[in-house]
C-alpha positions as CSV (number, residue, x, y, z in Angstrom):
1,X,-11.4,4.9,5.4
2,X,-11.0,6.1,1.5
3,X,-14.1,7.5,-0.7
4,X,-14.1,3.7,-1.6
5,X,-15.6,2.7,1.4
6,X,-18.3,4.8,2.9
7,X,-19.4,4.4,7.1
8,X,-21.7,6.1,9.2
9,X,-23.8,4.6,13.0
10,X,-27.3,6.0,12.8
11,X,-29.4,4.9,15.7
12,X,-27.3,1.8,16.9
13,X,-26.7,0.3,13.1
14,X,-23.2,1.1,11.7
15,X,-24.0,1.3,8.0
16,X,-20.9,0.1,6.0
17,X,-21.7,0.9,1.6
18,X,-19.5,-0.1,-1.0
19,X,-18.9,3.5,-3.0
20,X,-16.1,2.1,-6.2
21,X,-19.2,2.3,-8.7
22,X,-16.8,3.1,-11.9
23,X,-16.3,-1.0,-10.9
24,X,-19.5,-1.9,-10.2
25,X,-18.6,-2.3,-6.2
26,X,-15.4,-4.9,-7.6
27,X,-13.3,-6.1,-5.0
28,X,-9.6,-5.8,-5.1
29,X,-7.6,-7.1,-1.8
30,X,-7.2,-3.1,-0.1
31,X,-10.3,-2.2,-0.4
32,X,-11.6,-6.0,1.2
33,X,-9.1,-4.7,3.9
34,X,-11.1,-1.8,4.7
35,X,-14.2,-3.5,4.8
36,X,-12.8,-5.8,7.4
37,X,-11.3,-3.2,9.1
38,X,-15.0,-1.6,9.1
39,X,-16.6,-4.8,10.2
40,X,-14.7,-5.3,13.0
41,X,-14.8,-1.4,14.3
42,X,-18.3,-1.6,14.5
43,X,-18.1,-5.0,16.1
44,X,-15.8,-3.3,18.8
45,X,-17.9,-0.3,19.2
46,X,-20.3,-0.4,22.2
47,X,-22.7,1.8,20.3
48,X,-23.3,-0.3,17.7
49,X,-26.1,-3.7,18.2
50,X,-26.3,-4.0,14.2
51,X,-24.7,-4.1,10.9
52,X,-25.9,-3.5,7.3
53,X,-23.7,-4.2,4.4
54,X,-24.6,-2.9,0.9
55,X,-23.6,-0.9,-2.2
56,X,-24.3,2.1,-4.1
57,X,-24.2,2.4,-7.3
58,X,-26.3,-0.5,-10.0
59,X,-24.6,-3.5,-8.0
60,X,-24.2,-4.7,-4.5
61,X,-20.9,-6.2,-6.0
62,X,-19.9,-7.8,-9.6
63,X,-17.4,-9.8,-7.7
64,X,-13.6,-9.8,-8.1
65,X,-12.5,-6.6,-10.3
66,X,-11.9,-7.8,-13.7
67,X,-8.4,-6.0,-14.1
68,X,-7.4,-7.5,-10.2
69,X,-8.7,-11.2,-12.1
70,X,-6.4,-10.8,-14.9
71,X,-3.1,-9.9,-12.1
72,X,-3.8,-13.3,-11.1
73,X,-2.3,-14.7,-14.0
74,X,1.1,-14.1,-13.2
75,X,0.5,-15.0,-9.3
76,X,2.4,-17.7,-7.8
77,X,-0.3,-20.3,-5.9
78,X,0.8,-19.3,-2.7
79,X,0.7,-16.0,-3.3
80,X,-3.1,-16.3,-4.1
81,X,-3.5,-18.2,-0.9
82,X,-1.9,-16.0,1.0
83,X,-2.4,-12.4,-0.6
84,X,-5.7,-12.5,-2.4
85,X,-7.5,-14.7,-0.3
86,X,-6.3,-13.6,2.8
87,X,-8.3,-10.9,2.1
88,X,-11.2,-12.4,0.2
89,X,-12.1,-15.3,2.4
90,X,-10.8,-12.7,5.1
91,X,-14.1,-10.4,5.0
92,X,-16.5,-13.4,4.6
93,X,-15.1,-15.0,8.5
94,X,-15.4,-11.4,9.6
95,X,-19.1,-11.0,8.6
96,X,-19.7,-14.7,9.9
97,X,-17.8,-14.6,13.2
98,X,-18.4,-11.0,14.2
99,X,-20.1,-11.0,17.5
100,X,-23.3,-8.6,16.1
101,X,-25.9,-9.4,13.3
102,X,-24.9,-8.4,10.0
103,X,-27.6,-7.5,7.4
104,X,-26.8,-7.6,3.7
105,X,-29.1,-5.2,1.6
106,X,-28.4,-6.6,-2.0
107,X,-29.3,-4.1,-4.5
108,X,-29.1,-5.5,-8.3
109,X,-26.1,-8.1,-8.6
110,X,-24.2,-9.9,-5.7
111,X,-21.7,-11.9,-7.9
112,X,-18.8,-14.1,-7.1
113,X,-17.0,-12.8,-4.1
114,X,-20.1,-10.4,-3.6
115,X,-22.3,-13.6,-3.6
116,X,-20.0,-15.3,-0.9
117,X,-19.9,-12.3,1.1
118,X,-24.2,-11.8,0.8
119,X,-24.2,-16.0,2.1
120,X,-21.9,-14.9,4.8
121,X,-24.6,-12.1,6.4
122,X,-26.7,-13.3,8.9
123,X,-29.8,-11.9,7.0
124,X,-30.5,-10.9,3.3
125,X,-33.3,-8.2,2.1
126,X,-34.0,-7.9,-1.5
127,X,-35.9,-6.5,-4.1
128,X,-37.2,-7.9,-7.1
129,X,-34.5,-7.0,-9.5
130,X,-31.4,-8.2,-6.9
131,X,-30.1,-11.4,-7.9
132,X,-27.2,-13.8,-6.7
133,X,-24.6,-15.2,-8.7
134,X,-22.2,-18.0,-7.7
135,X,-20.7,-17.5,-11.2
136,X,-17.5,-19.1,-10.5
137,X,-17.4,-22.7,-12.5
138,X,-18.9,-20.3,-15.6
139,X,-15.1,-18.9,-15.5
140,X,-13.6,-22.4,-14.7
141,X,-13.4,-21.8,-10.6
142,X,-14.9,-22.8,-7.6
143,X,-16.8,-20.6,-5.2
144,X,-14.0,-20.4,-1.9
145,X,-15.2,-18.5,-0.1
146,X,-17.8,-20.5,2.1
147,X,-20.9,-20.6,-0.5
148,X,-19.7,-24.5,-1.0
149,X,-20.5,-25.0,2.9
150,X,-23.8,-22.6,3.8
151,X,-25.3,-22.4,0.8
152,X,-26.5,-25.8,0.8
153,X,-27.4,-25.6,4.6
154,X,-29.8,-22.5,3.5
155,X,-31.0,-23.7,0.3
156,X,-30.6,-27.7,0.1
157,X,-28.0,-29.8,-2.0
158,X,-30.0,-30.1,-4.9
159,X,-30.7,-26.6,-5.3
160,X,-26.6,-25.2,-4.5
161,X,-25.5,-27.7,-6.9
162,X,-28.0,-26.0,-9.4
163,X,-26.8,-22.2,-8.1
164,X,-23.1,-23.2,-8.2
165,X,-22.5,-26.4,-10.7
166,X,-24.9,-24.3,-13.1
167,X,-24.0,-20.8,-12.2
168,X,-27.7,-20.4,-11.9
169,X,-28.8,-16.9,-11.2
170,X,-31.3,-16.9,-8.3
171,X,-33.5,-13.4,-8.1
172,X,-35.4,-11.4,-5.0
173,X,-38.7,-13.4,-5.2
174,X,-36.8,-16.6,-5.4
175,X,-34.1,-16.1,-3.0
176,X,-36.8,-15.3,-0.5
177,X,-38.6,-18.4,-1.1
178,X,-36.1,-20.6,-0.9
179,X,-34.2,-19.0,2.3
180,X,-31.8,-17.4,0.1
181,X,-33.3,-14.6,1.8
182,X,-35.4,-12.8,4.7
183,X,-37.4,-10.1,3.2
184,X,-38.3,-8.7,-0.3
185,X,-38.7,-4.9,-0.6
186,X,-41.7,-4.6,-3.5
187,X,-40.3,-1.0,-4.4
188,X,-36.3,-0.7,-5.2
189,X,-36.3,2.7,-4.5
190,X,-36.9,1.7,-1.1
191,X,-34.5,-0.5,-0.6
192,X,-31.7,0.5,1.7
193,X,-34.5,2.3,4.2
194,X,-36.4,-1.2,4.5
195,X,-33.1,-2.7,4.9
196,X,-32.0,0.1,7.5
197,X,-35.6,-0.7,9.0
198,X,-34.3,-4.6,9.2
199,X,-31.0,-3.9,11.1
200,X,-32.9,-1.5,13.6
201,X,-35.3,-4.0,14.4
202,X,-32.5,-6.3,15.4
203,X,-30.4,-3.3,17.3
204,X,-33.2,-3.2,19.7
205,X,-33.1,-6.5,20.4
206,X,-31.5,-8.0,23.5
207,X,-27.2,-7.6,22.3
208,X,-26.0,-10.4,25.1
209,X,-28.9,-12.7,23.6
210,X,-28.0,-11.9,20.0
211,X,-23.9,-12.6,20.4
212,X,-24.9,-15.6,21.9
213,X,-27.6,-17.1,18.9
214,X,-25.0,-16.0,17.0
215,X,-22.8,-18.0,18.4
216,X,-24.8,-20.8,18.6
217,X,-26.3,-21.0,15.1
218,X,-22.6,-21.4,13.5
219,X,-21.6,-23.8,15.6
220,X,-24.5,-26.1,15.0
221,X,-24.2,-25.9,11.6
222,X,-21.0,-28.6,12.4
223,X,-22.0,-29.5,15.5
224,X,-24.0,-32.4,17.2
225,X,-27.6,-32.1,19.0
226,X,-26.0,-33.6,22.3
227,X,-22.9,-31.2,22.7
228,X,-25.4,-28.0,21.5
229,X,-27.9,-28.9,23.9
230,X,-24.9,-28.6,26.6
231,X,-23.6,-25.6,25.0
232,X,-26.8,-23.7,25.3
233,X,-27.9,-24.5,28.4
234,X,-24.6,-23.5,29.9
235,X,-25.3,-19.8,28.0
236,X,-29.0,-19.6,28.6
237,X,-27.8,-20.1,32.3
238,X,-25.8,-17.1,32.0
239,X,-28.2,-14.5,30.1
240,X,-31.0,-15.5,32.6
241,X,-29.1,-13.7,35.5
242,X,-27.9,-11.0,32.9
243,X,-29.3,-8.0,33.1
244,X,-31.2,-8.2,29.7
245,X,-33.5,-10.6,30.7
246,X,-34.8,-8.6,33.6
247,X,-35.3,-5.7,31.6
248,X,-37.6,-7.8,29.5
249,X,-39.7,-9.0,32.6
250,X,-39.9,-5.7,34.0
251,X,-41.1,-4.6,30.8
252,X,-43.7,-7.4,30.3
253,X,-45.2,-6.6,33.5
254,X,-45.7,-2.7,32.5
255,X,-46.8,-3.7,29.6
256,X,-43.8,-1.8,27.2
257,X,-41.5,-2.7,25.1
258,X,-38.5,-3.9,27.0
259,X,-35.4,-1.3,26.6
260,X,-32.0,-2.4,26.4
């Protein structure tokens, strides 16, 4: 990893923070590569139960860097398809299809590309002043990434039209009541440690039952009741003789919280 890109695993949650403040956290295609390269180390690490995404510096992410936007210009279309988004749909199916739950800790903007990548984490904490931004149709674009797909399964249709057809910002308070996102920190100094609080909550939950939700929850988001009925009975057959579930009884019965 480069200064760009800073990593650290502190008590089973592999903390992965943008550092390219000059840019305001903008993405360009190397660094994306990093942050999928981080992703999926952690996801491959068997010390690891939890991720938390998140930036320093003003911004979680102002999107695409503006001097990358203008290179586009003189890109061929496949070159875009294969080059640019290669890398920046690239980091939004690592977050989504990584095996562990991935925390986004937005502080101030998540923008464009930093939007998609927040709506691809499994869970957002915020504070009053972070905000997201589909801003894409403001610069005559789409948001390709995934936003077009799980933003209106999070929020409703009427209210991603208004958030992408609008370029609507939607802030902390907001975002939190309208599923945008999980918890709102009242103090923004404060923000990462609640969000590093958030992650460790889910590392010491049971990991075989959270790959497996994981799992579960994206496929039903194209799925049908009838085939997900079958596809979680067939798992919940399996972690019922795995070894977590035990642990939780025996912990039950000694009145503990279950170790795993």
């Amino acid at each position: 990893m480069t200064e760009q890109l800073q990593t650290r695993v502190q008590d089973r949650v592999a903390e992965i923070v943008f550092n390219r403040v000059e840019t305001r956290n903008g993405f360009v295609p190397q660094f994306l590569a990093e942050v999928i390269e981080a992703i999926k180390a952690a996801d491959n690490d068997p010390k690891v139960r939890a991720i938390m995404i998140t930036g320093n510096g003003p911004d979680f992410s102002s999107g695409g860097d503006k001097k990358f936007l203008r290179e586009i210009l003189s890109m061929s279309t496949d070159d875009v398809i294969r080059n640019v988004y290669g890398y920046f749909q690239g980091v939004c199916r690592t977050v989504k299809t990584c095996a562990k739950p991935v925390v986004a800790v937005i502080n101030g903007g998540a923008v464009g590309a930093g939007c998609e990548l927040a709506i691809s984490a499994d869970f957002r904490v915020v504070s009053k002043s972070s905000f997201f931004h589909e801003n894409w149709t403001a610069i005559g674009t789409i948001p390709p990434l995934g936003g077009m797909f799980l933003l209106p399964r999070l929020v409703g249709q009427e209210r991603a039209a208004n958030i992408i057809m609008r370029a609507q910002r939607v802030y902390g308070e907001e975002a939190v009541r309208i599923g945008l996102a999980s918890h709102l920190v009242e103090d923004d100094a404060k923000l990462r440690e609640e969000g590093f609080k958030f992650a460790l909550d889910l590392a010491g939950r049971s990991p075989n039952a959270m790959r497996v939700a994981k799992v579960a929850l994206r496929r039903s988001l194209d799925s049908t009741l009838a085939g997900e009925w079958e596809f979680n009975l067939l798992q919940q057959g399996t972690l019922l003789h795995g070894p977590d579930f035990a642990a939780a009884l025996d912990a039950i019965e000694a009145k503990r919280v279950p170790t795993y």
